[in-house]
N, CA, C and O atoms as a CHARMM CRD file, in Angstrom:
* protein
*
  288
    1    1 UNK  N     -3.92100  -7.65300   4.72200 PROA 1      0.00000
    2    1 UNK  CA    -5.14700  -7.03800   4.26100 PROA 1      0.00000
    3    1 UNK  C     -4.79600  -5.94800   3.25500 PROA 1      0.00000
    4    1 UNK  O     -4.20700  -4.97000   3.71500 PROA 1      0.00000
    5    2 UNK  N     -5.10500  -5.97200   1.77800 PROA 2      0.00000
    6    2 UNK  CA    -5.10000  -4.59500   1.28800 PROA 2      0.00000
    7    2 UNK  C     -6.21000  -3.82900   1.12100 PROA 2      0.00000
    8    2 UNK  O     -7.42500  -3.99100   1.23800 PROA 2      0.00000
    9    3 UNK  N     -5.29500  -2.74100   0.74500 PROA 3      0.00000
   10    3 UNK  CA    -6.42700  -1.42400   1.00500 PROA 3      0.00000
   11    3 UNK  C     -5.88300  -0.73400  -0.19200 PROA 3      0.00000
   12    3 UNK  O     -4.82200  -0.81600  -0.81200 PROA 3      0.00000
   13    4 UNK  N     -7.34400   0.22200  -0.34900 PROA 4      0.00000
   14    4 UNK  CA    -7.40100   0.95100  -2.23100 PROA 4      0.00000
   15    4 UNK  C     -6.45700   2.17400  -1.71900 PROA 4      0.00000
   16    4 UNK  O     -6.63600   3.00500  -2.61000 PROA 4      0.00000
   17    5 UNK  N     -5.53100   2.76500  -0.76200 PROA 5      0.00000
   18    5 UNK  CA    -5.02100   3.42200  -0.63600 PROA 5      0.00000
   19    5 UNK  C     -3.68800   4.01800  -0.95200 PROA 5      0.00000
   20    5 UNK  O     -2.87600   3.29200  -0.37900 PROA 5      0.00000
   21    6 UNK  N     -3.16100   4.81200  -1.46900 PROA 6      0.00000
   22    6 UNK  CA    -1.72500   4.72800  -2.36200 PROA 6      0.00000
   23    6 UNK  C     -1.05300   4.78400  -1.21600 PROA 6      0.00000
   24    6 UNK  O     -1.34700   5.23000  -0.10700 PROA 6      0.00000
   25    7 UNK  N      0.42500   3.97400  -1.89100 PROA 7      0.00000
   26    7 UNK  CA     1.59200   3.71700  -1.15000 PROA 7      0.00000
   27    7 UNK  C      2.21000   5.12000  -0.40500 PROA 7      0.00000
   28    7 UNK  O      2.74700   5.17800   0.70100 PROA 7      0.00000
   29    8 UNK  N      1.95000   6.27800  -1.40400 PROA 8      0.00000
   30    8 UNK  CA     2.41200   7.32700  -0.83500 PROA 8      0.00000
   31    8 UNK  C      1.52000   8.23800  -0.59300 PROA 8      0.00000
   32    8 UNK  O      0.89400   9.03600  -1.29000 PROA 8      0.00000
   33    9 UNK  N      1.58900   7.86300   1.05900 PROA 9      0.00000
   34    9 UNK  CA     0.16600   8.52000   2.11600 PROA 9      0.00000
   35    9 UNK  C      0.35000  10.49300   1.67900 PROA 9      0.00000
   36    9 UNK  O     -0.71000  11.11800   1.72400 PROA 9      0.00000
   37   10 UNK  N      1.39100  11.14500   1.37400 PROA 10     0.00000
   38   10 UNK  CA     0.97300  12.43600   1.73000 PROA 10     0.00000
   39   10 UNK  C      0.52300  12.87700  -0.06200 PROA 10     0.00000
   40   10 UNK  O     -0.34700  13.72500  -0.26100 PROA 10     0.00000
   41   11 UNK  N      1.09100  12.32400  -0.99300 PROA 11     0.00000
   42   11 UNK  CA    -0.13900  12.59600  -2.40500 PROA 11     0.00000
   43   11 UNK  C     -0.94500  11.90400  -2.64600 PROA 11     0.00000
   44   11 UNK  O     -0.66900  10.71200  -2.79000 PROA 11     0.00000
   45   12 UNK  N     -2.21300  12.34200  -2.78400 PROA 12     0.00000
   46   12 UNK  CA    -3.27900  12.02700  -2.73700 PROA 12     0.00000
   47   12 UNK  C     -3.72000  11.24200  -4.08300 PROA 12     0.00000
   48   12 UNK  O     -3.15800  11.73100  -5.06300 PROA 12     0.00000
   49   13 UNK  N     -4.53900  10.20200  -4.38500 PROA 13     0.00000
   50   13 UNK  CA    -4.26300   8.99200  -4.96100 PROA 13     0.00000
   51   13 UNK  C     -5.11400   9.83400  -6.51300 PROA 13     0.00000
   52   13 UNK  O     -4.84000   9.33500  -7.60400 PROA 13     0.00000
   53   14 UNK  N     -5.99700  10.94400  -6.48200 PROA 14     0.00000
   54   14 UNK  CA    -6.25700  11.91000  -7.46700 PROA 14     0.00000
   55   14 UNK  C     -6.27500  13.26700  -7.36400 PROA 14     0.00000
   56   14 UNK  O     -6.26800  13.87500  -6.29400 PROA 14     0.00000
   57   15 UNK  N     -6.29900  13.78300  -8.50800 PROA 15     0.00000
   58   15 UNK  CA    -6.26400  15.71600  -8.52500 PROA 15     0.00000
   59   15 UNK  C     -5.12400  15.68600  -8.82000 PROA 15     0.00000
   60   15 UNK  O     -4.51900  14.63900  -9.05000 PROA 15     0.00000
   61   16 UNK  N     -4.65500  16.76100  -8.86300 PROA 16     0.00000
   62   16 UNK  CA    -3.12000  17.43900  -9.63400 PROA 16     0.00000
   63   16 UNK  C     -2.44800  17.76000  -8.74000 PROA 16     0.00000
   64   16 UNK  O     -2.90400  17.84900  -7.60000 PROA 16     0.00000
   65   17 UNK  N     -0.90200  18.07100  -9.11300 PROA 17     0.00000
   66   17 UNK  CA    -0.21700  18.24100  -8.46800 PROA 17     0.00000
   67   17 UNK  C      1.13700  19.13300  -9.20100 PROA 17     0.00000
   68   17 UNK  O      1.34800  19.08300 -10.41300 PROA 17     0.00000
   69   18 UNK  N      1.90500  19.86000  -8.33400 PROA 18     0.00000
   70   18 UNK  CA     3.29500  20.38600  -8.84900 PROA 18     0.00000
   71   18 UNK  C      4.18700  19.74100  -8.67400 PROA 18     0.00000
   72   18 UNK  O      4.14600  18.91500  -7.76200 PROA 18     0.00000
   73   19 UNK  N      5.36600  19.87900  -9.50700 PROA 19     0.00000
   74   19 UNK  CA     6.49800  19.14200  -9.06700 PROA 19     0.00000
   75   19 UNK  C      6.96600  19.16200  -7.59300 PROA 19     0.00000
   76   19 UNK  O      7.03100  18.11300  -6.95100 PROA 19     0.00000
   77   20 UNK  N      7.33800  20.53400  -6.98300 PROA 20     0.00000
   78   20 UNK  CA     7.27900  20.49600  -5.51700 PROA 20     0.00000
   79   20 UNK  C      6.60400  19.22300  -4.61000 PROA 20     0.00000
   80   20 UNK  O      7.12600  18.47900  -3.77900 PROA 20     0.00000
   81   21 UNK  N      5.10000  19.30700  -5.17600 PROA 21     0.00000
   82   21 UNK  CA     4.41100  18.26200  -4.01800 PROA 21     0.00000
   83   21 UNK  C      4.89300  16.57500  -4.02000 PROA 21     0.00000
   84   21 UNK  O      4.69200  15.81300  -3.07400 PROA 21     0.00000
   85   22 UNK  N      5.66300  16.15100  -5.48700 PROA 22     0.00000
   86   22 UNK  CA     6.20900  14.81800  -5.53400 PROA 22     0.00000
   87   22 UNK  C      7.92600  14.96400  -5.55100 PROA 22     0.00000
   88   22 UNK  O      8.83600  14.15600  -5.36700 PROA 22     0.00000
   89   23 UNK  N      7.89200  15.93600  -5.76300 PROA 23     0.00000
   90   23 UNK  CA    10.10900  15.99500  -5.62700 PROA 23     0.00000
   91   23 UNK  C     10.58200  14.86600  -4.63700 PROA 23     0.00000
   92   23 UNK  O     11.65100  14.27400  -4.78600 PROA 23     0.00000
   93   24 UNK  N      9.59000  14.58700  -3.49100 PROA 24     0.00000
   94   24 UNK  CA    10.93100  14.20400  -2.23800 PROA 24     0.00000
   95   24 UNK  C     10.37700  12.45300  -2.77300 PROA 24     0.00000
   96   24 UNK  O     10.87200  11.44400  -2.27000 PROA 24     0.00000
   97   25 UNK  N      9.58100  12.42500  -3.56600 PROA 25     0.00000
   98   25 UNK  CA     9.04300  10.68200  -3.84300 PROA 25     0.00000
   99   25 UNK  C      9.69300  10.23400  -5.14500 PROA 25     0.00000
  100   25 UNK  O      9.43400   9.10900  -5.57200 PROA 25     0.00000
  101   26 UNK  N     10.52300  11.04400  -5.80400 PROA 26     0.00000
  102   26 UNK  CA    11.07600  10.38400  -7.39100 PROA 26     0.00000
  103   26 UNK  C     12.22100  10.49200  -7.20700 PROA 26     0.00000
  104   26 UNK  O     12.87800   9.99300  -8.12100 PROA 26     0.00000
  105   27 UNK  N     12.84000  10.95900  -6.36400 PROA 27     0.00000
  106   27 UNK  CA    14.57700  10.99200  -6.05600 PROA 27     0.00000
  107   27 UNK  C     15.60300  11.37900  -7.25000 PROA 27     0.00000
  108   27 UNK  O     16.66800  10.80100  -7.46800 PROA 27     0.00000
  109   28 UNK  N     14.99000  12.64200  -8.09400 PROA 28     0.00000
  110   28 UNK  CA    15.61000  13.28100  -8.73400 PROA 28     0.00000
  111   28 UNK  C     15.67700  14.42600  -9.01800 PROA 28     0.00000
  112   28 UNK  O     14.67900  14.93900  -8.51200 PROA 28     0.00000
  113   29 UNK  N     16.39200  15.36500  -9.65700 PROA 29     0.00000
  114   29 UNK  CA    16.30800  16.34800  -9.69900 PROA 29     0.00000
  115   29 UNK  C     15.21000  16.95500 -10.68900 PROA 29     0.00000
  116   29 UNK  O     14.86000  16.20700 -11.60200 PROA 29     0.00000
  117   30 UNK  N     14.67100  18.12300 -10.62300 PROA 30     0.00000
  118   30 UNK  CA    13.53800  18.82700 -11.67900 PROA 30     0.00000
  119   30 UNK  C     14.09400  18.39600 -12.81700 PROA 30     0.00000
  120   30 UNK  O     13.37300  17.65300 -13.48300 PROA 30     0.00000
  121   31 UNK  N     15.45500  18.70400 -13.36100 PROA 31     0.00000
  122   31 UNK  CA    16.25200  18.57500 -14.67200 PROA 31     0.00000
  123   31 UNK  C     15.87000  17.46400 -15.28600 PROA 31     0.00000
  124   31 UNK  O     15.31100  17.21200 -16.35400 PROA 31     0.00000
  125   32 UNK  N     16.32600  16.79400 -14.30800 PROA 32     0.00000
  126   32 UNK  CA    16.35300  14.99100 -14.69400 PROA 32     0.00000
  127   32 UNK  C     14.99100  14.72300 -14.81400 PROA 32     0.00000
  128   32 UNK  O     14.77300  13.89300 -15.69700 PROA 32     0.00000
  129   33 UNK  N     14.12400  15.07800 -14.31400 PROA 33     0.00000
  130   33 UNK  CA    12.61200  14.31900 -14.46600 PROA 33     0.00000
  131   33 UNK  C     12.13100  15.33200 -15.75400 PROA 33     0.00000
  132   33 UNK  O     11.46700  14.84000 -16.66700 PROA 33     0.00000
  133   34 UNK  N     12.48500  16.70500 -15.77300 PROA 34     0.00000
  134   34 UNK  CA    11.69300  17.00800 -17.08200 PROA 34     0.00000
  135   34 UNK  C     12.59600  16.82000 -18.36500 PROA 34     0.00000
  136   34 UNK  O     12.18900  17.37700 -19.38500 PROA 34     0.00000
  137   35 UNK  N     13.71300  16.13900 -18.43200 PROA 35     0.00000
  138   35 UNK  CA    14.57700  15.32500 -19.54100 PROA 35     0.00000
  139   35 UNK  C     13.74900  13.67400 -19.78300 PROA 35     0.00000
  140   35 UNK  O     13.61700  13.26600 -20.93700 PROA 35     0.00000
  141   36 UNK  N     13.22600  12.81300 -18.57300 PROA 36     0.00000
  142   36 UNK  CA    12.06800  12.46300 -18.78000 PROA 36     0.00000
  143   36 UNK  C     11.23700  12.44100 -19.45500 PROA 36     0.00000
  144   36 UNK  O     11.16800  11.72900 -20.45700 PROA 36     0.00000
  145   37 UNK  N     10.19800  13.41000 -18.97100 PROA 37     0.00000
  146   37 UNK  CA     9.18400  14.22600 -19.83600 PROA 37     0.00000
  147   37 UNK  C      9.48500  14.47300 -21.38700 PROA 37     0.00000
  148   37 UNK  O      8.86300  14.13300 -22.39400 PROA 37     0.00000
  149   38 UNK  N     10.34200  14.99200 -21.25600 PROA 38     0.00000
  150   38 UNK  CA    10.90300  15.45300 -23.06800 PROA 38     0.00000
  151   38 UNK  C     11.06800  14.22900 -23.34500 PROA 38     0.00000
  152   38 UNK  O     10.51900  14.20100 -24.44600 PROA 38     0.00000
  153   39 UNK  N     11.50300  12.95400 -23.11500 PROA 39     0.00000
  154   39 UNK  CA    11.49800  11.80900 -23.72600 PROA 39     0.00000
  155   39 UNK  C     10.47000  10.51700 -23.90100 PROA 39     0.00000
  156   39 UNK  O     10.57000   9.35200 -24.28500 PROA 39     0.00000
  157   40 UNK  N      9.24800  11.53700 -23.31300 PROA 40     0.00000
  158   40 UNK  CA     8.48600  10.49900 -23.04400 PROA 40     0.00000
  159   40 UNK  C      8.32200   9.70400 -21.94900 PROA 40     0.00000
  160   40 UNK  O      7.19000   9.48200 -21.52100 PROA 40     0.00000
  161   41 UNK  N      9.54200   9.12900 -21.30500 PROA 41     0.00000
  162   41 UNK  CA     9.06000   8.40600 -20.40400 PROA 41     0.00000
  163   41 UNK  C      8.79900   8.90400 -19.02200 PROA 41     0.00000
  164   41 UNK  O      9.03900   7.98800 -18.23500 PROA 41     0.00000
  165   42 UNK  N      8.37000  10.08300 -18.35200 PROA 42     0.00000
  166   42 UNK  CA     7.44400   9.85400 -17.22800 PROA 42     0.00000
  167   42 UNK  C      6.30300  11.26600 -17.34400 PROA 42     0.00000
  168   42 UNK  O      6.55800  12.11600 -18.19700 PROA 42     0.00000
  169   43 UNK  N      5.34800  11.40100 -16.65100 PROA 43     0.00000
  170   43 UNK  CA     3.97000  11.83800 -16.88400 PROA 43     0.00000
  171   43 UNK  C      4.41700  12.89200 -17.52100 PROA 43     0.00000
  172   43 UNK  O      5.59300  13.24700 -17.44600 PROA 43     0.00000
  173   44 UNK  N      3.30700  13.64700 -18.38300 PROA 44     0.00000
  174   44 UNK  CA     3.43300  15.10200 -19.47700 PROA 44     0.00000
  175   44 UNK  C      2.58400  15.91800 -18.46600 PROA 44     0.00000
  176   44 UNK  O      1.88100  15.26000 -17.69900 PROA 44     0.00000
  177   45 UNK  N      2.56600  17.05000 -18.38700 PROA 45     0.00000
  178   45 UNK  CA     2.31000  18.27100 -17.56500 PROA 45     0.00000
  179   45 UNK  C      1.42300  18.57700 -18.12700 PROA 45     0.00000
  180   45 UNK  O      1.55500  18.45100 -19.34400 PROA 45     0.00000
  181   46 UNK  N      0.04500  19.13800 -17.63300 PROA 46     0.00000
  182   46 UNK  CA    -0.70900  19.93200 -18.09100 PROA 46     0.00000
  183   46 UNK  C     -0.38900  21.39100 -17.82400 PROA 46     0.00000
  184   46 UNK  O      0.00300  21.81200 -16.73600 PROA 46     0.00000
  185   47 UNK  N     -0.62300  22.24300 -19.08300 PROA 47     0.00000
  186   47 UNK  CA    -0.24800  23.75800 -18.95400 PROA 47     0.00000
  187   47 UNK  C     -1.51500  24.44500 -17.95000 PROA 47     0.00000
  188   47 UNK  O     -2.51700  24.35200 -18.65800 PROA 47     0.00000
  189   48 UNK  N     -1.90500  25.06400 -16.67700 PROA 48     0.00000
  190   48 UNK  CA    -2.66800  25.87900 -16.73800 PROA 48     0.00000
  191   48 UNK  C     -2.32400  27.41500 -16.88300 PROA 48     0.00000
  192   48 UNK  O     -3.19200  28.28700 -16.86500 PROA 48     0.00000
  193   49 UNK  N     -1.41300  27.58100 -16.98000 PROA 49     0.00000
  194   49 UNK  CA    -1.01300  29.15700 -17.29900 PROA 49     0.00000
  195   49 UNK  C      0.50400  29.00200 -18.30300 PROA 49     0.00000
  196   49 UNK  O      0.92800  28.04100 -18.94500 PROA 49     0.00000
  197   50 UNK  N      0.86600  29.91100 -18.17000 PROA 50     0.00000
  198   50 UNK  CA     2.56100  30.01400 -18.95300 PROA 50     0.00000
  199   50 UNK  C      3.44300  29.90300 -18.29500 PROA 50     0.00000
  200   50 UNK  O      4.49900  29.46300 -18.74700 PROA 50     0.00000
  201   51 UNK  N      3.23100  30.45300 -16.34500 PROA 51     0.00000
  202   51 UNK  CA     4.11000  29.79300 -15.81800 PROA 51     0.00000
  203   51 UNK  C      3.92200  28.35700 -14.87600 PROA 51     0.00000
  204   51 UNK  O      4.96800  27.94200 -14.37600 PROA 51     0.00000
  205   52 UNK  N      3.11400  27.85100 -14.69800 PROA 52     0.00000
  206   52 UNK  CA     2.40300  27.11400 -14.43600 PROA 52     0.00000
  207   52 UNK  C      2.06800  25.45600 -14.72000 PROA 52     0.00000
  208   52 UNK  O      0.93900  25.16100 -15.11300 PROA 52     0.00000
  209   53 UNK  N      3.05200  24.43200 -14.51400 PROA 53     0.00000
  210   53 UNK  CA     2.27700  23.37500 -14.94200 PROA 53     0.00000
  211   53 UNK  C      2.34900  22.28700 -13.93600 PROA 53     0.00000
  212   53 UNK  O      3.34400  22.09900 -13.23600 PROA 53     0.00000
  213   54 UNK  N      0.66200  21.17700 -13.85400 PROA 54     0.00000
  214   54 UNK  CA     0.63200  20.31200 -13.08000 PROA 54     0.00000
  215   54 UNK  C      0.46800  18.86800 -13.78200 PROA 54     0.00000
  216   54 UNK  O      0.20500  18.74200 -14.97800 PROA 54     0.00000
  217   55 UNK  N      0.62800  17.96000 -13.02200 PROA 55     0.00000
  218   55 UNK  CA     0.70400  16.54000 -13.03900 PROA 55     0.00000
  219   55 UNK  C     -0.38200  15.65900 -12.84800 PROA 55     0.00000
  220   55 UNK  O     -0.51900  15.65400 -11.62400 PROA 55     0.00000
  221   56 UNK  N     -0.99500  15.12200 -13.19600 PROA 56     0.00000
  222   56 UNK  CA    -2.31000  14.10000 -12.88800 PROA 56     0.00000
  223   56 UNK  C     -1.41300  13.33700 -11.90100 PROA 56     0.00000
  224   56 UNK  O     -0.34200  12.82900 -12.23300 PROA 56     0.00000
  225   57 UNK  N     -2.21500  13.27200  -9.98900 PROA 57     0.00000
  226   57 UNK  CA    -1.85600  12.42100  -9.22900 PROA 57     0.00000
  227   57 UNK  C     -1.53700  10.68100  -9.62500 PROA 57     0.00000
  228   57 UNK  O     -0.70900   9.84700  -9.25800 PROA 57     0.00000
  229   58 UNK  N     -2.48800  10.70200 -10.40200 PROA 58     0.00000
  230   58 UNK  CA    -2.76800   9.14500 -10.43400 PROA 58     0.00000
  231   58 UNK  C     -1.66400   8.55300 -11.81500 PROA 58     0.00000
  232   58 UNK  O     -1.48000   7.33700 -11.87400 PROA 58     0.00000
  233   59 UNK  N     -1.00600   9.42800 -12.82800 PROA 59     0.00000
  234   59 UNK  CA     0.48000   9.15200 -13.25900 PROA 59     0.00000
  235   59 UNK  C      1.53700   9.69300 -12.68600 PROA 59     0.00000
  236   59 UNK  O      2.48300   9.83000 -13.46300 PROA 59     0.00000
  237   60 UNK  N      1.76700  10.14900 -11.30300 PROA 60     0.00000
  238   60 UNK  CA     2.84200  10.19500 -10.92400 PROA 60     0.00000
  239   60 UNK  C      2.76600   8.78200  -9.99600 PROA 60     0.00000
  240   60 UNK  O      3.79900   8.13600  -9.82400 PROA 60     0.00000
  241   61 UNK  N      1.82300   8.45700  -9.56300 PROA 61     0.00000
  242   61 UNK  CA     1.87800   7.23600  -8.63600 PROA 61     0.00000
  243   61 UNK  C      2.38100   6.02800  -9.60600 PROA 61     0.00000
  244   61 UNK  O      3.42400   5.44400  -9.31200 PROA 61     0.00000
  245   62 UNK  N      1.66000   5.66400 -10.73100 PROA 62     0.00000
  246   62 UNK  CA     2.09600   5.08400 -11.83500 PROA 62     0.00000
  247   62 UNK  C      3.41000   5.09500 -11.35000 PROA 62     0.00000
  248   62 UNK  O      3.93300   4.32100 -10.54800 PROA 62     0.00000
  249   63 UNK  N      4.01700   6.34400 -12.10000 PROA 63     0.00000
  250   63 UNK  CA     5.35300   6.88700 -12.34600 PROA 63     0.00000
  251   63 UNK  C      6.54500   6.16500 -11.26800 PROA 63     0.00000
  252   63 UNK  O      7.37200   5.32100 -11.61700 PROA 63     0.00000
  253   64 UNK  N      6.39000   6.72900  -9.90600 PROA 64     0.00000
  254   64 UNK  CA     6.70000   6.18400  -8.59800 PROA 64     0.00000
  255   64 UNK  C      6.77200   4.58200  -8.42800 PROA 64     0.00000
  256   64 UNK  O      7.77700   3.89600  -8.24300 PROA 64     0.00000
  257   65 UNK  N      5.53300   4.20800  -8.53100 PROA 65     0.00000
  258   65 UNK  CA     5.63500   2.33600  -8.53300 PROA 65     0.00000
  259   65 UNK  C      6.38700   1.73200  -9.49700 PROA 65     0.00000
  260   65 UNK  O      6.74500   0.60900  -9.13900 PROA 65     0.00000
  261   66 UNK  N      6.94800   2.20100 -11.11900 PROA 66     0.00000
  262   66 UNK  CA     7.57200   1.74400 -11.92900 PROA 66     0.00000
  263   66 UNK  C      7.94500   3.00300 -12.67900 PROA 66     0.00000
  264   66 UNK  O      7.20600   3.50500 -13.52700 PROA 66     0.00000
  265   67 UNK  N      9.16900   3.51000 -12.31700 PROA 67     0.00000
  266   67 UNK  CA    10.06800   4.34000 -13.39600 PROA 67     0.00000
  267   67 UNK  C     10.36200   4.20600 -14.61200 PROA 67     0.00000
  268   67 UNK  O     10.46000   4.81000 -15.68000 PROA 67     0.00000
  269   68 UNK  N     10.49100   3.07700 -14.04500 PROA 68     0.00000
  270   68 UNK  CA    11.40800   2.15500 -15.41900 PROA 68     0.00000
  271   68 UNK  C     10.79600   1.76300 -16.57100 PROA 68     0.00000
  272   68 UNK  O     11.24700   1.97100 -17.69800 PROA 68     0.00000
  273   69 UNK  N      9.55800   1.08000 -16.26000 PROA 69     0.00000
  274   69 UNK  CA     8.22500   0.81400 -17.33100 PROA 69     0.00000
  275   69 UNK  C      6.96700   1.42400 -17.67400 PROA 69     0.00000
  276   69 UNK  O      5.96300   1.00000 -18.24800 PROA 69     0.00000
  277   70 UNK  N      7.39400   2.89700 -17.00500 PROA 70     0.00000
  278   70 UNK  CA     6.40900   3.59900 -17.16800 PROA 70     0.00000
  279   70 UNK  C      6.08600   3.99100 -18.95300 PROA 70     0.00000
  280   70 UNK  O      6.90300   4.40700 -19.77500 PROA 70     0.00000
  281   71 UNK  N      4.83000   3.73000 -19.12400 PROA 71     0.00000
  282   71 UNK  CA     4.46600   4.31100 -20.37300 PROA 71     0.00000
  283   71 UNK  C      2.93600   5.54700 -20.09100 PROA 71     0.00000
  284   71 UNK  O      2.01800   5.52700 -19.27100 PROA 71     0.00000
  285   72 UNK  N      3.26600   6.43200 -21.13300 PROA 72     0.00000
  286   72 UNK  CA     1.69200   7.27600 -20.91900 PROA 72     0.00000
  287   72 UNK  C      0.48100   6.74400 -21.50100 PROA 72     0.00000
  288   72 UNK  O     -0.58900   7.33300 -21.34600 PROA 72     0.00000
């Protein structure tokens, strides 16, 4: 039976998020995922302050189900 529910029960399948709340689901280090980022291939951060930035839930799940072919 499927269900509209994401694979990874503790982030929530929308709303934002910090790196903290997905660290233990991408199995890399901050470095490595925002070398990523700088290259494009996995989700871009929204700024809300200067020190401050979050993730749209629903491209880190992307992100998570395919690393590899992730596009934004």
């Amino acid at each position: 039976m499927a269900t509209n529910q994401p694979k990874h029960q503790e982030l929530p399948a929308k709303g934002l998020c910090r790196f903290n709340d997905f660290e233990r689901f991408i199995g890399m280090s901050r470095s490595s995922f925002l070398a990523l980022v700088k290259d494009g291939k996995a989700p871009q951060p929204q700024r809300l302050s200067e020190r401050m930035s979050v993730y749209k839930n629903e491209d880190i799940h992307r992100f998570i189900d395919n690393p590899v072919g992730f596009k934004q």
